[in-house]
C-alpha positions in Angstrom: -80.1 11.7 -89.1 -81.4 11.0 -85.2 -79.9 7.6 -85.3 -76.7 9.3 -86.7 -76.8 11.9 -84.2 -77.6 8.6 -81.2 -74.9 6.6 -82.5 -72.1 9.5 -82.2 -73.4 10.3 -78.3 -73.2 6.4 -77.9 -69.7 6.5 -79.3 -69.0 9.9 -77.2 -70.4 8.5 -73.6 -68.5 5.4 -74.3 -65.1 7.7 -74.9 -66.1 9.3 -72.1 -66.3 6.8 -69.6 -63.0 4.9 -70.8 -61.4 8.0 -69.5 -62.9 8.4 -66.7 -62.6 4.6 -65.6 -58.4 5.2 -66.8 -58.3 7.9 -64.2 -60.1 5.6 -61.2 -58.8 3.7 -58.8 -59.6 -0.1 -57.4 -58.8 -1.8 -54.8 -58.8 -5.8 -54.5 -58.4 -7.3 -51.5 -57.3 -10.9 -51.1 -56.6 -13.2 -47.9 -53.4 -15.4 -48.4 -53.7 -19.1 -46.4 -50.5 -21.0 -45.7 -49.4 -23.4 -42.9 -46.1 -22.2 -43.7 -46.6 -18.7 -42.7 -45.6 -17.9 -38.6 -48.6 -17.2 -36.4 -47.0 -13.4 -35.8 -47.5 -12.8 -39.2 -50.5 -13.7 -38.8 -53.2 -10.6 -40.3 -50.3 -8.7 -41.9 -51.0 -6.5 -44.8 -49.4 -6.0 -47.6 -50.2 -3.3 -50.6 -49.3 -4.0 -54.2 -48.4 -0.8 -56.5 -47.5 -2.0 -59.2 -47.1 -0.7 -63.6 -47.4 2.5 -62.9 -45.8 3.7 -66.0 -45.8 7.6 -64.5 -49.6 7.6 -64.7 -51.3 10.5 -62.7 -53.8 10.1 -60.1 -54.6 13.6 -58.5 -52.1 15.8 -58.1 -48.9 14.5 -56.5 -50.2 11.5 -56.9 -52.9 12.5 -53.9 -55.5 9.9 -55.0 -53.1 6.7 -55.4 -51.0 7.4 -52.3 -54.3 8.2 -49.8 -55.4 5.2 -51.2 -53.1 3.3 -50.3 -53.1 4.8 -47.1 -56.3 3.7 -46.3 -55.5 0.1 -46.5 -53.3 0.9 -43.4 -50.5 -1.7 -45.1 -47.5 -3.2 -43.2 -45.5 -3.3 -46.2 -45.7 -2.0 -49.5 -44.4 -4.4 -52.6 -43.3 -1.8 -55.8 -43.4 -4.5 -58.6 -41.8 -2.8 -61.1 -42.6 -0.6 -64.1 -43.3 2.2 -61.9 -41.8 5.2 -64.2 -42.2 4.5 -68.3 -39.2 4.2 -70.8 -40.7 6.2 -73.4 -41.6 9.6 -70.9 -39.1 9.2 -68.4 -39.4 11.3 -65.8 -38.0 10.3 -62.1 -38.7 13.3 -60.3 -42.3 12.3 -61.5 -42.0 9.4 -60.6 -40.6 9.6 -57.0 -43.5 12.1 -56.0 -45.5 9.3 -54.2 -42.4 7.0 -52.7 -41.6 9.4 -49.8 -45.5 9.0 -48.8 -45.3 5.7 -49.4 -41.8 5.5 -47.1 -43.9 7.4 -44.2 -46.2 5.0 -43.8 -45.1 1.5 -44.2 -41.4 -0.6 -45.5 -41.4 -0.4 -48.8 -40.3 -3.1 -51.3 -38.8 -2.6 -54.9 -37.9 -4.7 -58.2 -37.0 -3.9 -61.2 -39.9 -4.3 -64.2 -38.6 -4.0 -67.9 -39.4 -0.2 -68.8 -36.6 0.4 -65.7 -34.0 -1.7 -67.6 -35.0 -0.2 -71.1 -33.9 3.1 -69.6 -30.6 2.1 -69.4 -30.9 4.2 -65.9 -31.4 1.4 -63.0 -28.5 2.6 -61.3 -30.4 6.1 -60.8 -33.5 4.9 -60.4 -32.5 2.3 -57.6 -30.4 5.4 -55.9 -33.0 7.6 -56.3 -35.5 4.7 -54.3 -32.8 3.1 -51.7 -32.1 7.3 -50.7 -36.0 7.5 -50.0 -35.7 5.1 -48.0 -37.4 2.0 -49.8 -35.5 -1.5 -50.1 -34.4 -2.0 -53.3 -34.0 -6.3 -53.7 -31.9 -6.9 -56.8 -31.5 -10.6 -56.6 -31.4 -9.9 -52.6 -33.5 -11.0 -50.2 -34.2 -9.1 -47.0 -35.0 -11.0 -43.2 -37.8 -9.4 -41.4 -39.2 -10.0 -38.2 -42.4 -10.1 -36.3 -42.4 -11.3 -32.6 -40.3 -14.4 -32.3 -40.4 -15.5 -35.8 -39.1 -14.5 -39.3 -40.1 -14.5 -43.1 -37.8 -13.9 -45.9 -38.7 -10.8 -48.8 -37.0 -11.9 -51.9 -36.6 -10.1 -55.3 -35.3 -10.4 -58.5 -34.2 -8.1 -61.1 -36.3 -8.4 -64.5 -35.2 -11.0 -66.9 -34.4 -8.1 -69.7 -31.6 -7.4 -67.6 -29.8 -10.9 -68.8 -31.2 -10.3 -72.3 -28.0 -11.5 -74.8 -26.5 -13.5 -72.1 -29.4 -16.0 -71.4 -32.7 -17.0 -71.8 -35.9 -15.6 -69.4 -36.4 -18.9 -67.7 -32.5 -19.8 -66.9 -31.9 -15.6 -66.1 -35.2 -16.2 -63.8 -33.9 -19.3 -61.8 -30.4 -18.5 -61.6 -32.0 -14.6 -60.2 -34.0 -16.8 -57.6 -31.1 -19.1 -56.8 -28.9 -15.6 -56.0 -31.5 -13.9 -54.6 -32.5 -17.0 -51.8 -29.1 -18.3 -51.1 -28.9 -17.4 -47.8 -32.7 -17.5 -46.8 -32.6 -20.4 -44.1 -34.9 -23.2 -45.3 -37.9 -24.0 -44.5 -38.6 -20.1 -43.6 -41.3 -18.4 -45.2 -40.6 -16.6 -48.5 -42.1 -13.8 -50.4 -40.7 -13.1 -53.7 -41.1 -10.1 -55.6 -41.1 -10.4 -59.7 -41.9 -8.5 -62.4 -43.0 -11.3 -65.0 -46.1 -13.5 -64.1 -45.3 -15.8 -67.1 -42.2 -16.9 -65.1 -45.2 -18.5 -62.6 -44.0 -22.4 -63.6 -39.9 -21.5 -62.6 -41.4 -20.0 -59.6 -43.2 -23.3 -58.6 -40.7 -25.4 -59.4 -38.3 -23.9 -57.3 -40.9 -23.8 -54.8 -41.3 -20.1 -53.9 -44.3 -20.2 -51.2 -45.7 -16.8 -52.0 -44.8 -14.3 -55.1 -46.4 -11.2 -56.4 -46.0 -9.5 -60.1 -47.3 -7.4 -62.4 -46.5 -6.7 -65.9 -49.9 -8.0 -67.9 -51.6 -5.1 -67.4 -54.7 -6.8 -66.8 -54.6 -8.2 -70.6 -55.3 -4.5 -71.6 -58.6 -5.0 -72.7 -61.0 -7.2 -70.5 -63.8 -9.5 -71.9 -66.5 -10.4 -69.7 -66.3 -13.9 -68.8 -63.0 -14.2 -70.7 -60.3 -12.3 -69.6 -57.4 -10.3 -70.7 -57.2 -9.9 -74.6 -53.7 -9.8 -74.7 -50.3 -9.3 -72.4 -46.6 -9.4 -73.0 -45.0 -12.2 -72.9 -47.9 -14.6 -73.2 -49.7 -13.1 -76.2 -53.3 -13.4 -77.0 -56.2 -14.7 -74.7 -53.3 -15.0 -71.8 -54.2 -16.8 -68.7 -52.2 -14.9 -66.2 -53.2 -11.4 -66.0 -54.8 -10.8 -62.4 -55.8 -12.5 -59.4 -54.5 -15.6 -57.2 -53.0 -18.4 -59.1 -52.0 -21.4 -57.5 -49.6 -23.9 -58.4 -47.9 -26.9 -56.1 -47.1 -25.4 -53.1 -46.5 -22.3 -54.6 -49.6 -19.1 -54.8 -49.0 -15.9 -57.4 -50.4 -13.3 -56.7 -51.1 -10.5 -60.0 -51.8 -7.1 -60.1 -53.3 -5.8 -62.9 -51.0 -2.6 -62.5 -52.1 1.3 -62.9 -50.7 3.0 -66.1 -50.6 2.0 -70.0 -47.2 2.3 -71.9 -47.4 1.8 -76.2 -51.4 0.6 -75.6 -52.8 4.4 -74.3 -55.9 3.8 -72.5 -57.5 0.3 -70.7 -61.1 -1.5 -71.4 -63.1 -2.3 -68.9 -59.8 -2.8 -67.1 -60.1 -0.4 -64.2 -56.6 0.6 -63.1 -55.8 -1.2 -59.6 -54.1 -1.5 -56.2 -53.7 -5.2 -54.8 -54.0 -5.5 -50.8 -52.8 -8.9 -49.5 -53.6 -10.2 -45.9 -51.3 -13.1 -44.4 -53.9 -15.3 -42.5 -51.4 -18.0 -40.5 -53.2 -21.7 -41.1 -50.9 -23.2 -37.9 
């Protein structure tokens, strides 16, 4: 009976803490290197939110957005997935863009639970009237002292679903979405899908942040994710820096859950990104 009675307070404390480590936040901070980036730019900070799936953190969304207040960002990248197609809710979901709008420019793409809606048309209203820059196959010019990068973004690839596959939707997205970048500038590019990374290489996309894996869901020490969309079982891209050619991918491993309820040892997470100039 007393081992009975120790294994269900094991099983309880272990409940326990998988709650409480779903309702946490973490923040990882990374330093980006590249030659390519202009000296002006040079220490600026960006903050990844990203797969929120209308997950709560303090009321009014007080704990994610002082948070991310306190990495004092520059810009703010919104990688998509921030409400959920199963509980949709944008008035929910909008609670922490007009903080989020008060202290930094804010950056938005589409993830797949906004085109599963079937509502990206009030969703992208709903953000460009708060004031954030919605980058549907766009990219955006901005400036720092003498010198410019460019802040791409692409729509996610279920938007093209019946038409094409993911990989042509993806480059022909990029191909839109840089057309008039001027080369040789610095680019950024904002995408929902980390499995895209090899497109994104080969069309040589210096810098690009997404989201989507969710960490893997589950994380094994030593291992990794158990499992993502898109890449299945054991995937390799599910957080982190990732480097390939010339190109760097940055991945957060986002806030909420969506069919999969609750994380493992998979603390929900905010990325912070600082541009170090190597010229």
């Amino acid at each position: 009976m007393k081992k009975f009675l120790l294994f269900l307070l094991l099983i309880a404390a272990a409940a326990a803490y998988i709650v409480y480590d779903n309702g946490r936040l973490s923040v990882t901070d990374y330093t980006v290197s590249d030659n390519r980036i202009p000296e002006s730019f040079d220490g600026l900070k960006i903050v990844q939110v990203s797969d929120v799936h209308d997950a709560e953190f303090g009321g009014g969304q007080a704990d994610l957005i002082e948070a991310v207040r306190g990495e004092n960002p520059d810009y703010i990248f919104l990688t998509g997935d921030f409400i959920d197609s199963n509980r949709y809710d944008l008035e929910r979901s909008m609670a922490m863009v007009s903080a989020f709008t008060g202290m930094a420019e804010v950056f938005y793409v589409t993830g797949n639970h906004e085109v599963a809606t079937n509502e990206v048309d009030e969703i992208t209203s709903a953000l460009s009237e708060a004031g954030v820059h919605v980058l549907r196959n766009q990219a955006m010019m901005v400036g720092s002292g003498n010198s410019s990068i460019a802040i791409a973004g692409i729509d996610d690839p279920l938007t093209g679903v019946g038409t094409e596959g993911e990989d042509a939707f993806t480059r022909h997205a990029i191909e839109q979405a840089t057309a008039e970048v001027p080369q040789g500038m610095f680019t950024i590019l904002l995408a929902h899908r980390p499995e895209q990374f090899g497109t994104y290489a080969d069309m040589d996309i210096p810098l690009v942040f997404s989201g989507h894996a969710h960490g893997g869901q589950v994380r094994i020490p030593f291992v990794g994710g158990l499992n993502s969309p898109g890449q299945g079982w054991f995937p390799e891209l599910t957080s982190g820096i990732h480097g390939q050619g010339g190109t760097q991918l940055v991945i957060s491993r986002g806030l909420g859950n969506s069919q999969v309820p609750l994380r493992l040892l998979n603390t929900p997470e905010i990325v912070s990104v600082t541009l170090q100039s190597d010229n």
